[in-house]
C-alpha positions as CSV (number, residue, x, y, z in Angstrom):
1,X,19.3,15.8,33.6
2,X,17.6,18.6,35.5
3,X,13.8,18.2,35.6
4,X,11.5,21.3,36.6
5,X,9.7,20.1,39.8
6,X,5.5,21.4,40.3
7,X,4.2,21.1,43.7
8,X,7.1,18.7,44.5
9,X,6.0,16.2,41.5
10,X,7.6,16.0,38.6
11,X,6.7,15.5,34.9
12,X,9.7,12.9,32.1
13,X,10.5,15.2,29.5
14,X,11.0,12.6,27.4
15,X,11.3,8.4,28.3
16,X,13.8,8.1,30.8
17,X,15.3,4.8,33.0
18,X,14.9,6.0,36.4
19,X,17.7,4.7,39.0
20,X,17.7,7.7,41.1
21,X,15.9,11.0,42.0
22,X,18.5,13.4,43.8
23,X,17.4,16.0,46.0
24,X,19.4,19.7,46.2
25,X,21.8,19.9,48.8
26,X,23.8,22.2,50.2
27,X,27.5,22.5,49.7
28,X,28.6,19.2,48.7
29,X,26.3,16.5,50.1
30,X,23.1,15.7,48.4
31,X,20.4,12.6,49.1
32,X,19.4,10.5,46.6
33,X,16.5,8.0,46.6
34,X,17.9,4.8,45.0
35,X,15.5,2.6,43.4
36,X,16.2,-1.1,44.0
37,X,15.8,-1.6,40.7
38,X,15.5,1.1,37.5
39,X,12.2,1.7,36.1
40,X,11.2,2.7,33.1
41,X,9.1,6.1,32.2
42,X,7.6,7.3,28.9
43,X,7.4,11.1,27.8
44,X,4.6,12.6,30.0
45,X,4.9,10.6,33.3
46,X,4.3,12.4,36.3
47,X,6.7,11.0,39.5
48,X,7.5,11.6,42.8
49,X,8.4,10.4,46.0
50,X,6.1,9.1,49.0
51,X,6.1,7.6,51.6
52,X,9.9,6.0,50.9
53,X,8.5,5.1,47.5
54,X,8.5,6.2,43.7
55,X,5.3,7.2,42.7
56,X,4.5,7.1,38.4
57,X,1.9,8.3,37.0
58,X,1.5,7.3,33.8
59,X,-0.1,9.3,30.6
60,X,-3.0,6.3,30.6
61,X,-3.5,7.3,34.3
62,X,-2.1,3.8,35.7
63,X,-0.1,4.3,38.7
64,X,2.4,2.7,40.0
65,X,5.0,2.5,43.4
66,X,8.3,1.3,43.7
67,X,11.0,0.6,46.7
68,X,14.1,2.4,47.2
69,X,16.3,4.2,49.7
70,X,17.6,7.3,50.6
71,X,21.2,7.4,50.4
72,X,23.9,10.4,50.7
73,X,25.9,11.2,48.1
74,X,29.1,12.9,48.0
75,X,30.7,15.1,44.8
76,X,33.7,16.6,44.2
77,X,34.5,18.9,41.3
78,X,37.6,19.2,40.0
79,X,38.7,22.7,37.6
80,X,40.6,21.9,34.5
């Protein structure tokens, strides 16, 4: 799922388990910040990344970090 990004934060669409937060590459190499464990996030919840941490905000206004690490990933695409 593609999520549209506001001064680098972003806003859950909908609730969402939150394992990763890809960043655009180029080509065909892209980082990824993998949490050590997934976390969940209801509809409205505002997140980013700081500090080599997952940042939530949630709707109530409780925040919250998390650890991770970036990691590159590799895809291939295949034409059928």
């Amino acid at each position: 799922m593609r999520l549209e990004e506001q001064d680098g934060r972003y806003t859950a669409p909908r609730a969402l388990l939150i394992d990763a937060v890809e960043s655009d590459g180029r080509g065909m190499c892209a980082s990824a910040f993998v949490l050590f464990a997934p976390v969940f996030a209801e509809r409205d919840t505002q997140f980013w990344i700081e500090d080599d941490e997952l940042v939530l905000v949630r709707p109530s206004g409780r925040s919250e970090r998390y650890a991770g690490e970036w990691q590159m990933r590799r895809y291939s695409y295949r034409l059928l």
